[in-house]
DRENPA-3360 file (N, C-alpha, C; in nm, 2 decimals, always signed):
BEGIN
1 = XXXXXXXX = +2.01/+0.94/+2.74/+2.02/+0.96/+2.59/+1.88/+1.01/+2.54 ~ +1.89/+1.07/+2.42/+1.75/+1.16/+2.39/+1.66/+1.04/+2.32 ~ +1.56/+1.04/+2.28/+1.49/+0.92/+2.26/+1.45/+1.00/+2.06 ~ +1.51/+1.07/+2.07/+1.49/+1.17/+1.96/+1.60/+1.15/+1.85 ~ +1.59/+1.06/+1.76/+1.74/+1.05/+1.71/+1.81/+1.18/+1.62 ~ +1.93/+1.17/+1.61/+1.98/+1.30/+1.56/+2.00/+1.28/+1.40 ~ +2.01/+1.20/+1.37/+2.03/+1.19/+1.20/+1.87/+1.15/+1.16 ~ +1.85/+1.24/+1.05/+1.74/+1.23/+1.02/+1.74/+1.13/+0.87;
9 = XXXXXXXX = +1.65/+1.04/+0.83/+1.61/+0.95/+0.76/+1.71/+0.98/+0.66 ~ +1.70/+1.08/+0.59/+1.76/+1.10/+0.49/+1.91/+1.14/+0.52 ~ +1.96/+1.21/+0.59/+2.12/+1.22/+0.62/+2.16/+1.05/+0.67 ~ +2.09/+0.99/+0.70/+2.11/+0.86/+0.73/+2.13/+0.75/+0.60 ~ +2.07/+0.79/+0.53/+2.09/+0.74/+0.40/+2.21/+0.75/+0.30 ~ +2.20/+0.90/+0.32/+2.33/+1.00/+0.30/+2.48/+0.90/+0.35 ~ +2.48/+0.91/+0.51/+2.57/+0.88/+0.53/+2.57/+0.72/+0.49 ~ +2.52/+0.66/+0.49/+2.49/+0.48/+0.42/+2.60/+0.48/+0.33;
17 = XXXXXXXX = +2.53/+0.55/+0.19/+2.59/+0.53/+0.08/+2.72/+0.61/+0.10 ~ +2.75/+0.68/+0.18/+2.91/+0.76/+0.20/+3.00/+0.62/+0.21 ~ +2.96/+0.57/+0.37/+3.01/+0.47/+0.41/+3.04/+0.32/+0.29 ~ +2.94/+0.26/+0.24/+2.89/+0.20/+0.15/+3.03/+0.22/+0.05 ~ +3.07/+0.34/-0.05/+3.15/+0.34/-0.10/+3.31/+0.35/-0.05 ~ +3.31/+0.48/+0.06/+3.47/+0.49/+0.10/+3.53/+0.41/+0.21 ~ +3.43/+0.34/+0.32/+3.50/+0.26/+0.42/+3.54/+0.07/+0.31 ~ +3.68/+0.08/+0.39/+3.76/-0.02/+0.34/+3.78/-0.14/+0.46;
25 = XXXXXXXX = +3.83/-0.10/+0.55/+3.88/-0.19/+0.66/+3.81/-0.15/+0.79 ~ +3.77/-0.22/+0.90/+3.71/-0.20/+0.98/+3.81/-0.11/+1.06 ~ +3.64/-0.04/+1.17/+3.72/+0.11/+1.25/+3.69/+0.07/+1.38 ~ +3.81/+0.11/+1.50/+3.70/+0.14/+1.65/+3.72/+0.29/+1.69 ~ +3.59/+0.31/+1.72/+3.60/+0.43/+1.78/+3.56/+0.43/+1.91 ~ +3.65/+0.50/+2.00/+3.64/+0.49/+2.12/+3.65/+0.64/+2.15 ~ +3.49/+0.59/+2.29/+3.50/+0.70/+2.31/+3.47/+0.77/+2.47 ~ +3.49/+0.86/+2.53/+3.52/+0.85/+2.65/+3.37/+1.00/+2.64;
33 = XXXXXXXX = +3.33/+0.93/+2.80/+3.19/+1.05/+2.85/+3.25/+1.06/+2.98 ~ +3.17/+1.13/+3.07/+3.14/+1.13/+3.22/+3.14/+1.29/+3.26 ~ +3.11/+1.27/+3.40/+3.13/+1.43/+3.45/+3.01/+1.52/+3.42 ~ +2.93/+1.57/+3.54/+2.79/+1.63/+3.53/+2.80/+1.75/+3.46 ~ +2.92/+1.81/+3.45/+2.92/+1.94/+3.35/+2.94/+1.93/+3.23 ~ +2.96/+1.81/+3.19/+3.00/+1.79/+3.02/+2.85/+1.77/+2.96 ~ +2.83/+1.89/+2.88/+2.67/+1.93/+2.82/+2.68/+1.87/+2.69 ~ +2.81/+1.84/+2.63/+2.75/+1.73/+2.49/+2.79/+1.65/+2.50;
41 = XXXXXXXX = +2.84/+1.55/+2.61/+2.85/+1.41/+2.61/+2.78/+1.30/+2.60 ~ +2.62/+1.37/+2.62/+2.52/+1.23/+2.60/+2.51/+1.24/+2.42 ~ +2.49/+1.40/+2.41/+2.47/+1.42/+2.22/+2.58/+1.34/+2.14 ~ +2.71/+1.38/+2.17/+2.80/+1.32/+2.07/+2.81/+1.13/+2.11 ~ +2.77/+1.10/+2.23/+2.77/+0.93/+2.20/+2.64/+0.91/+2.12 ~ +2.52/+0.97/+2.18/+2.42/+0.94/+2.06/+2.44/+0.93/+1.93 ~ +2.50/+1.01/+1.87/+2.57/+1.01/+1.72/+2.67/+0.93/+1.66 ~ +2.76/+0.91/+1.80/+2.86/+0.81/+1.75/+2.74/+0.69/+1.74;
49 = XXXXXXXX = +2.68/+0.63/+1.83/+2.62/+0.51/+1.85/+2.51/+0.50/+1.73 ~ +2.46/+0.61/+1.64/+2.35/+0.62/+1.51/+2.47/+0.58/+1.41 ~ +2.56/+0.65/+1.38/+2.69/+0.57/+1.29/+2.72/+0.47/+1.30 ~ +2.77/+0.43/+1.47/+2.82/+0.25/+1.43/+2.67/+0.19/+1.37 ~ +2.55/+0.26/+1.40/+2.44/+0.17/+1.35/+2.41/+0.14/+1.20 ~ +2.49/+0.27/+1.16/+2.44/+0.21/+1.00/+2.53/+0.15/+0.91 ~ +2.69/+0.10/+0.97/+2.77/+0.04/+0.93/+2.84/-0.03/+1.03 ~ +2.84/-0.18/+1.00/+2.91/-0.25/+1.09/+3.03/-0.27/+1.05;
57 = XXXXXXXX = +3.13/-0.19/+1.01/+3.26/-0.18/+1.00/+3.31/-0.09/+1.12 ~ +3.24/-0.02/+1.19/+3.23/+0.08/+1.30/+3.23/+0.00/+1.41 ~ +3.29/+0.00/+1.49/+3.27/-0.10/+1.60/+3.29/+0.00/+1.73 ~ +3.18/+0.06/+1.79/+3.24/+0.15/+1.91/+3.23/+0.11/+2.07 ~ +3.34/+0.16/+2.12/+3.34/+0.15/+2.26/+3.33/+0.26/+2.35 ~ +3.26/+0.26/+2.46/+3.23/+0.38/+2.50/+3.28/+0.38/+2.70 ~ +3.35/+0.41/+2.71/+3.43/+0.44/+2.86/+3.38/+0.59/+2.90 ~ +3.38/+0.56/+3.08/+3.35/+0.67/+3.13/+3.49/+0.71/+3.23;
65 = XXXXXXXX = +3.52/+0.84/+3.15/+3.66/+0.85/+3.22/+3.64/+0.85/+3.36 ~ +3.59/+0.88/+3.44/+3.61/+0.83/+3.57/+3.61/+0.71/+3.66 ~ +3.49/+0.60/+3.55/+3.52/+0.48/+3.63/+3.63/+0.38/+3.52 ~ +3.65/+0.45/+3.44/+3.78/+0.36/+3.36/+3.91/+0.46/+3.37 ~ +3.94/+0.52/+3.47/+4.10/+0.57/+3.45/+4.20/+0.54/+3.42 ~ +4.22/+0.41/+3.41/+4.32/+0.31/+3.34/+4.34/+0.32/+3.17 ~ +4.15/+0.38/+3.13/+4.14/+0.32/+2.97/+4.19/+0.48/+2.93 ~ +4.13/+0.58/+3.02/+4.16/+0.67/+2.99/+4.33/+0.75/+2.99;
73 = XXXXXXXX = +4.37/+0.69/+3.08/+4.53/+0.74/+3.10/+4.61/+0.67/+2.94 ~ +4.56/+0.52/+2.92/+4.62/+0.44/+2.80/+4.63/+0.52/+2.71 ~ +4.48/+0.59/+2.66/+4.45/+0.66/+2.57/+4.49/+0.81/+2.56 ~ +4.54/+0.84/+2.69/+4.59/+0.97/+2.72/+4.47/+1.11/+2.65 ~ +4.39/+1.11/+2.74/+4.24/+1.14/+2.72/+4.25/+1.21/+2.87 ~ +4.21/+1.33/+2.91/+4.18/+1.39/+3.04/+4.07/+1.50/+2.98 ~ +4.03/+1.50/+2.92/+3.88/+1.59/+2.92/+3.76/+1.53/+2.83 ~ +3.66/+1.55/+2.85/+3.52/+1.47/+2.77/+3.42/+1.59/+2.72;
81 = XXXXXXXX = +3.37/+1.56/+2.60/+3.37/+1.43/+2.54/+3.50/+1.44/+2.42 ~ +3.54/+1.34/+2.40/+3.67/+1.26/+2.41/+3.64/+1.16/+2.32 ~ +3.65/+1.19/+2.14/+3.65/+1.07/+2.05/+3.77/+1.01/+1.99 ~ +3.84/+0.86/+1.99/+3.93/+0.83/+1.92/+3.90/+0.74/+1.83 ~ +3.93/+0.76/+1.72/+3.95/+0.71/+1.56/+4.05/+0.60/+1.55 ~ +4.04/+0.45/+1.52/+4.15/+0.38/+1.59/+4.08/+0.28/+1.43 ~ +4.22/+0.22/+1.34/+4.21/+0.10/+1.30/+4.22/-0.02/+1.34 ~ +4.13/-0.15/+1.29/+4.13/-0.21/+1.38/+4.17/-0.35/+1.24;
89 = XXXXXXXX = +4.24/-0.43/+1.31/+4.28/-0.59/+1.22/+4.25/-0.68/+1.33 ~ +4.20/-0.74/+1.27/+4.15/-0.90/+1.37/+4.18/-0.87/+1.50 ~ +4.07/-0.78/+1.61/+4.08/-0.72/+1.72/+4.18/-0.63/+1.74 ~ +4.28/-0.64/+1.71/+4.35/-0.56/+1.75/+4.38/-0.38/+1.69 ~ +4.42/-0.33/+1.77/+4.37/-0.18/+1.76/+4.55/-0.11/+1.71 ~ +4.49/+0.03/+1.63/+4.62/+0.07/+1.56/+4.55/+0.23/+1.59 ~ +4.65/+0.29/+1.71/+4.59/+0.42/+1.71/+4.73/+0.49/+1.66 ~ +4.65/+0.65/+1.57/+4.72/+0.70/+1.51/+4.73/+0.86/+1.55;
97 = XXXXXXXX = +4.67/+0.85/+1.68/+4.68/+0.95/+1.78/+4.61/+1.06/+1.74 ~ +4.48/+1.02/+1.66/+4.38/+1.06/+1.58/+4.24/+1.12/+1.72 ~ +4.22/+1.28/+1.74/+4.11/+1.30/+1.85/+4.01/+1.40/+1.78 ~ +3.89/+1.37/+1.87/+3.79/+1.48/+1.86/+3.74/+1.50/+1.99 ~ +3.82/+1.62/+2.04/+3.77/+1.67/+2.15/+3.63/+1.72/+2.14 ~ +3.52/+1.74/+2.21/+3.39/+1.80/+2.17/+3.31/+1.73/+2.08 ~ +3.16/+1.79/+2.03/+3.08/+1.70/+1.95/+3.15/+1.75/+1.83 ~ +3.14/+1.72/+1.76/+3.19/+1.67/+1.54/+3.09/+1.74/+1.55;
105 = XXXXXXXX = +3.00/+1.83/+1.54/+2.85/+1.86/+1.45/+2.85/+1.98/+1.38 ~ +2.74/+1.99/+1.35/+2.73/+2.08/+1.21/+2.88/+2.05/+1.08 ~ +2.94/+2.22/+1.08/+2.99/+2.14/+0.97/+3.13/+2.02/+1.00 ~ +3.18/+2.00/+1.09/+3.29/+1.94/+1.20/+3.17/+1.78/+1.16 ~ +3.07/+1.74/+1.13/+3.06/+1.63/+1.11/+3.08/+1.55/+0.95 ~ +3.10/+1.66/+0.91/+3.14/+1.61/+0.74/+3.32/+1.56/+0.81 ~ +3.42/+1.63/+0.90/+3.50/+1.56/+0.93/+3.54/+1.42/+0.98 ~ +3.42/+1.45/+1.06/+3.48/+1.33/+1.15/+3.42/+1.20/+1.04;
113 = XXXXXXXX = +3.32/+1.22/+0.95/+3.31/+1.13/+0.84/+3.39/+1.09/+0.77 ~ +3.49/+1.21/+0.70/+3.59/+1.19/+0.62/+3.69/+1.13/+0.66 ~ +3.72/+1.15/+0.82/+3.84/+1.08/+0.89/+3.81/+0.94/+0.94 ~ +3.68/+0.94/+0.96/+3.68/+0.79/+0.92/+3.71/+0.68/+0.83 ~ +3.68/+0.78/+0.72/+3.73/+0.69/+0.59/+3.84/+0.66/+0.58 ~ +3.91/+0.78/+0.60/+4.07/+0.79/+0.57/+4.13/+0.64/+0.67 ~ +4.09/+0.64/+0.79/+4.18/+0.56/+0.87/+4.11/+0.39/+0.80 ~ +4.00/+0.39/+0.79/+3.94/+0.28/+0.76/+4.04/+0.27/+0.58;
121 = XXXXXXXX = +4.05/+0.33/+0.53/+4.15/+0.27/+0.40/+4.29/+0.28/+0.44 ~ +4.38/+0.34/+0.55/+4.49/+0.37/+0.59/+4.56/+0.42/+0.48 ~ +4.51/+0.50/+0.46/+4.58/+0.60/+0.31/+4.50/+0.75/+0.37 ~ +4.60/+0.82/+0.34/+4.61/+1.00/+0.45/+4.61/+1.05/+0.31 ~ +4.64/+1.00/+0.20/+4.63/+1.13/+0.06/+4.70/+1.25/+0.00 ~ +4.82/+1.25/+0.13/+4.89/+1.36/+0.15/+4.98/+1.36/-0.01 ~ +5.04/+1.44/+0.00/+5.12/+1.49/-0.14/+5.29/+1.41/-0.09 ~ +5.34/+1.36/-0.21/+5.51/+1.32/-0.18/+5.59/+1.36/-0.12;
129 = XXXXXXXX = +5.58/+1.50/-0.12/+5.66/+1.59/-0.05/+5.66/+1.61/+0.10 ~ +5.50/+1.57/+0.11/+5.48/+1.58/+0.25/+5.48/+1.48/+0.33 ~ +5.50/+1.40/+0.26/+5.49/+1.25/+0.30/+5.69/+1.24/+0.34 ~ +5.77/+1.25/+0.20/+5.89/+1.25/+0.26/+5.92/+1.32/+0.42 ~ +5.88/+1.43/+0.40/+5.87/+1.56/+0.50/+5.87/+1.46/+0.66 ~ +5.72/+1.41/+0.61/+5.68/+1.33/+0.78/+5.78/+1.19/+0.80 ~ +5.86/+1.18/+0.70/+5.89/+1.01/+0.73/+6.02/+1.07/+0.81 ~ +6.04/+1.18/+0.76/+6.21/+1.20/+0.81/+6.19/+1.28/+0.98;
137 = XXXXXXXX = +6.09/+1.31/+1.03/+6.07/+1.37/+1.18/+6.12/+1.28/+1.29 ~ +6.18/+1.34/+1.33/+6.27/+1.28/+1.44/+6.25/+1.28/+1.60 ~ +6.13/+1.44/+1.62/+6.06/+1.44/+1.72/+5.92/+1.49/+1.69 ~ +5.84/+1.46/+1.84/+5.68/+1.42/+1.81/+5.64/+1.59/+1.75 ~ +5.53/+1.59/+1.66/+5.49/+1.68/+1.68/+5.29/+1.66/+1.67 ~ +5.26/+1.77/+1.74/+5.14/+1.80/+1.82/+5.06/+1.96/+1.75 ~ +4.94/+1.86/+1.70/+4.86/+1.96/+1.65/+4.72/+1.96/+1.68 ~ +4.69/+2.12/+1.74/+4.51/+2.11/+1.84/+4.52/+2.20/+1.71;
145 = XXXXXXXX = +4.39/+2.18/+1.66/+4.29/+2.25/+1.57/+4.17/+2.26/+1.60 ~ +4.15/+2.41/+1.70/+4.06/+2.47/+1.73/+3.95/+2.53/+1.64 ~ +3.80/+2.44/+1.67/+3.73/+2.49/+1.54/+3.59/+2.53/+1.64 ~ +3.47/+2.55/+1.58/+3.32/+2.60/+1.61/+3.27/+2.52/+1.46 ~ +3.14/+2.49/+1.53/+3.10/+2.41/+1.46/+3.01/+2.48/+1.38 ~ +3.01/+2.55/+1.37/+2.93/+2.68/+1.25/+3.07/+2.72/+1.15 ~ +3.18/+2.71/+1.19/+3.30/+2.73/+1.08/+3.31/+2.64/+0.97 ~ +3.28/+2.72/+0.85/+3.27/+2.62/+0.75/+3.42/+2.60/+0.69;
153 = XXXXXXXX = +3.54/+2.65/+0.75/+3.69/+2.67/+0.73/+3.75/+2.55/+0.75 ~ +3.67/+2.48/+0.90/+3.73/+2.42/+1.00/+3.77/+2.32/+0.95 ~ +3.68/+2.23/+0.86/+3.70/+2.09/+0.85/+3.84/+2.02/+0.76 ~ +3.85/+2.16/+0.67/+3.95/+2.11/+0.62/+4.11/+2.12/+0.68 ~ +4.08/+2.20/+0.72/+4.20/+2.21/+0.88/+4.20/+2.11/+0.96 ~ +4.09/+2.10/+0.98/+4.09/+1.94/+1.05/+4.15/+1.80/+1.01 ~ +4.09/+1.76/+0.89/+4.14/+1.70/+0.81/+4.29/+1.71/+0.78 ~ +4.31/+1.81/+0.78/+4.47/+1.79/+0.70/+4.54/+1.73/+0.85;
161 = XXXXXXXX = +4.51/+1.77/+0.95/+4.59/+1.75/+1.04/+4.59/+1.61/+1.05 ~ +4.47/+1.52/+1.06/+4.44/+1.42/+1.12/+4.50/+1.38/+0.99 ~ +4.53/+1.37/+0.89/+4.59/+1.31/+0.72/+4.76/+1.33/+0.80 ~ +4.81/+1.40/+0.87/+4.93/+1.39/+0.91/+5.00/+1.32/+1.01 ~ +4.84/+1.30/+1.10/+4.88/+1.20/+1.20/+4.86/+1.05/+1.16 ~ +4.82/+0.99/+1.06/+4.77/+0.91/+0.99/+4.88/+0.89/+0.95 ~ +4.98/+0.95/+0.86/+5.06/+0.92/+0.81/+5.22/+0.91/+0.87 ~ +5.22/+0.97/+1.03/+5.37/+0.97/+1.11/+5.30/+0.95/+1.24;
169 = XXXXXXXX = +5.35/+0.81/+1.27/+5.37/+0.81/+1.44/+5.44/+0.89/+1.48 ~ +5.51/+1.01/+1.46/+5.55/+1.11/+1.51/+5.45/+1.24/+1.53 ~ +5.35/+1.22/+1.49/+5.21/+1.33/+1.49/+5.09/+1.27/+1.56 ~ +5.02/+1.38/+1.62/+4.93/+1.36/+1.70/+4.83/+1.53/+1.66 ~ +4.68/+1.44/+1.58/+4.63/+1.54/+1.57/+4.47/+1.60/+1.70 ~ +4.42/+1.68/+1.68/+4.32/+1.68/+1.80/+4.22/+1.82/+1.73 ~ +4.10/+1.78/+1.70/+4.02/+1.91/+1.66/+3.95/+1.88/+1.82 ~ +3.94/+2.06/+1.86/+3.87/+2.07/+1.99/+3.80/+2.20/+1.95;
177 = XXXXXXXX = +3.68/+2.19/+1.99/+3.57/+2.28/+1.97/+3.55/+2.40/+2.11 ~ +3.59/+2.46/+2.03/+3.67/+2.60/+2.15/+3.56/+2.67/+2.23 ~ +3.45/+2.62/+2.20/+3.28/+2.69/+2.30/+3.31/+2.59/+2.39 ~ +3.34/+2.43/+2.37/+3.31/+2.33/+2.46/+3.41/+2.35/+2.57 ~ +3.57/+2.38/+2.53/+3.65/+2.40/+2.61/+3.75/+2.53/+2.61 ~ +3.64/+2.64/+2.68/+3.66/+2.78/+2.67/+3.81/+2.78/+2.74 ~ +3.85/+2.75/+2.86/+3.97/+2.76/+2.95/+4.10/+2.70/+2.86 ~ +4.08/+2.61/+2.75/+4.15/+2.53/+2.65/+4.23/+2.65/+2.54;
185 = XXXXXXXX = +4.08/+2.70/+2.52/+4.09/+2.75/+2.38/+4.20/+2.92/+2.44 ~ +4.10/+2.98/+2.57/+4.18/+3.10/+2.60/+4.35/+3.08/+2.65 ~ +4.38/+2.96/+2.68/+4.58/+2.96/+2.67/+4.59/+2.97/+2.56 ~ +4.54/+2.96/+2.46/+4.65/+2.99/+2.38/+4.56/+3.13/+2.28 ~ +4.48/+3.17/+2.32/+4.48/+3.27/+2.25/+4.37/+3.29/+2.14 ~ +4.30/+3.17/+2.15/+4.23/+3.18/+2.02/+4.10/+3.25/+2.02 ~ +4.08/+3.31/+1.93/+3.99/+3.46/+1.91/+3.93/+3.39/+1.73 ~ +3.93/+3.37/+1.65/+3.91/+3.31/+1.56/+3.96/+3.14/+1.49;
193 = XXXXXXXX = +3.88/+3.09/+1.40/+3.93/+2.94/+1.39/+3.88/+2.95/+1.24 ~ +4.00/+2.85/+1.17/+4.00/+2.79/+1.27/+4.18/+2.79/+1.32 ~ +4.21/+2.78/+1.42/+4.31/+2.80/+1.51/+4.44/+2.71/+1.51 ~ +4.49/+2.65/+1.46/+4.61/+2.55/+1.47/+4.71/+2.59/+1.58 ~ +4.71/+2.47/+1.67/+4.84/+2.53/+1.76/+4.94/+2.37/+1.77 ~ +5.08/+2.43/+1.75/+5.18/+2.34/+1.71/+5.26/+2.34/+1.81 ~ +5.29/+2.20/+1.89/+5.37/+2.21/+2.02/+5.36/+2.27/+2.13 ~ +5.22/+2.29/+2.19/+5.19/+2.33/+2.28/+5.21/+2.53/+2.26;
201 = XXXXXXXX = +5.19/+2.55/+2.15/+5.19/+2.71/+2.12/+5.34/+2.76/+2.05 ~ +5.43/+2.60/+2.02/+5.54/+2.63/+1.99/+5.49/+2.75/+1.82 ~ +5.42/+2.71/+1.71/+5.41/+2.74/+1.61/+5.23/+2.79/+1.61 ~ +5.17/+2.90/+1.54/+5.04/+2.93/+1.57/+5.00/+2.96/+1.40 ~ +4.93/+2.89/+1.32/+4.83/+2.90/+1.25/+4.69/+2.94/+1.24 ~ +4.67/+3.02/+1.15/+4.52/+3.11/+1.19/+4.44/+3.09/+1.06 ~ +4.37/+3.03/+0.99/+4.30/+2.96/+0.91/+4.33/+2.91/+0.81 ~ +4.25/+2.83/+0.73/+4.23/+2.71/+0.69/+4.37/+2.70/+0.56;
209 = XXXXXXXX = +4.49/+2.66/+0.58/+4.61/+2.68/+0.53/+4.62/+2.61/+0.41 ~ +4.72/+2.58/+0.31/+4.76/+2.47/+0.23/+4.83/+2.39/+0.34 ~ +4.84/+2.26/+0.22/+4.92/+2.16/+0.28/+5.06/+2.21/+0.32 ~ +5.11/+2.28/+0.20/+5.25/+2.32/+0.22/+5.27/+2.42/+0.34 ~ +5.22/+2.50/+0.35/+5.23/+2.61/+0.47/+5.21/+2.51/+0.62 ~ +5.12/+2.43/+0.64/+5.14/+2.35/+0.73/+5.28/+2.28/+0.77 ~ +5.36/+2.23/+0.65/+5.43/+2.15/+0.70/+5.54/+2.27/+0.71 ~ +5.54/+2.41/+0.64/+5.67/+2.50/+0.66/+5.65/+2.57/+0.84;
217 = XXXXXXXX = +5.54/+2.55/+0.88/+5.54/+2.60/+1.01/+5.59/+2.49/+1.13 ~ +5.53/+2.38/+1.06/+5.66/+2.26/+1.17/+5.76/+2.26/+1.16 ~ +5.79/+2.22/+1.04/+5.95/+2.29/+1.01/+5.99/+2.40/+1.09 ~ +5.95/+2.50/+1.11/+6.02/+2.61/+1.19/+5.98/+2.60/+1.29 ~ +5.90/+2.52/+1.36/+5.92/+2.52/+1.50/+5.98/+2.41/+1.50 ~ +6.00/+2.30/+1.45/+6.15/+2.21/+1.47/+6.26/+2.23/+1.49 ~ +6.28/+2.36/+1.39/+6.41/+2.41/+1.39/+6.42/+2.49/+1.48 ~ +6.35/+2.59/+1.55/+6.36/+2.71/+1.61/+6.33/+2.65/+1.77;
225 = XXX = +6.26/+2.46/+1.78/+6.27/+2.44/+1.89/+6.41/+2.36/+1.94 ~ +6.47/+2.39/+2.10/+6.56/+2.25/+2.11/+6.53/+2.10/+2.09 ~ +6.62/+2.06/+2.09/+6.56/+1.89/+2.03/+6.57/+1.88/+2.20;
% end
């Protein structure tokens, strides 16, 4: 770990008073490192571990996918670095299939702040319609939101996704940072972000959408996939 902290005095303060107002209920975040080629795994636990420091409603765990394969398989996690967003009630853990593949940084860390909030109040903010929309899904659906951390598009892409998986155990969201996992990002194609891919490439979004356009593109791949 760098002995150089990454939040400087004043973004630290910043994030204080963030936290200070919007966290409600306590969070864990877990998070998985290992493997000599993963180049931001020591940076993004550093970060996670300066956050749980300035709020103890944060409570993080940190596993190394190769000597925890067990915690890793649970979590269904096979690449690092590997963050999950998880509510927590008197120990016990409520995952909402909430990920951040890659470091959160630059503007991707105004996200992973926001989605902390969100889970820590368990309220996603989504609109009625979309909310009916998720309650009535019948099969899983699966959203990678490919971003760069210089994309100032990204976060809100991000967000909405992870506001959908928050709201239906039938959703599973995942922002992955497409420099960190180039062989990721080239199946499916992505050339610009930020990149939404629905069902494994069933449905393909190409920047930062409304709410509504998101849920009409699941919709058609629900419809246009077999059950």
């Amino acid at each position: 770990m760098s002995e150089q902290r990454i939040l400087s005095p004043e973004v630290e303060q910043q994030v204080r008073e963030f936290f200070q107002q919007e966290l409600r209920h306590p969070i864990r975040v877990v998070y998985f490192t290992g493997g000599s080629d993963c180049m931001y795994c020591d940076l993004t636990q550093q970060l996670l571990e300066e956050l749980a420091q300035v709020d103890d409603r944060i409570h993080l765990t940190v596993y190394n996918i190769d000597e925890h394969a067990d915690k890793a398989k649970a979590y269904q996690v096979d690449r690092v670095p590997a963050t999950i967003i998880l509510a927590e009630e008197e120990g016990e853990e409520k995952d909402y299939g909430i990920r951040f593949y890659g470091i959160p940084a630059e503007y991707e860390f105004s996200s992973l702040l926001h989605t902390l909030a969100m889970v820590s109040k368990r309220e996603s903010g989504l609109s009625q319609p979309t909310l009916k929309f998720l309650e009535q899904l019948d099969r899983p659906v699966k959203l990678d939101v490919f971003v760069t951390p210089s994309c100032p598009y990204c976060p809100r892409m991000v967000y909405l996704a992870h506001q959908m998986a928050l709201a239906s155990p039938k959703v599973q969201s995942a922002m992955v940072e497409a420099m960190e996992f180039p062989d990721w990002a080239t199946q499916f194609g992505v050339s610009s972000v930020p990149h939404t891919v629905i069902n494994e490439g069933a449905g393909t979004l190409i920047g930062a959408v409304p709410e509504g356009m998101l849920v009409e593109e699941i919709r058609r791949v629900l419809a246009e996939t077999p059950a």
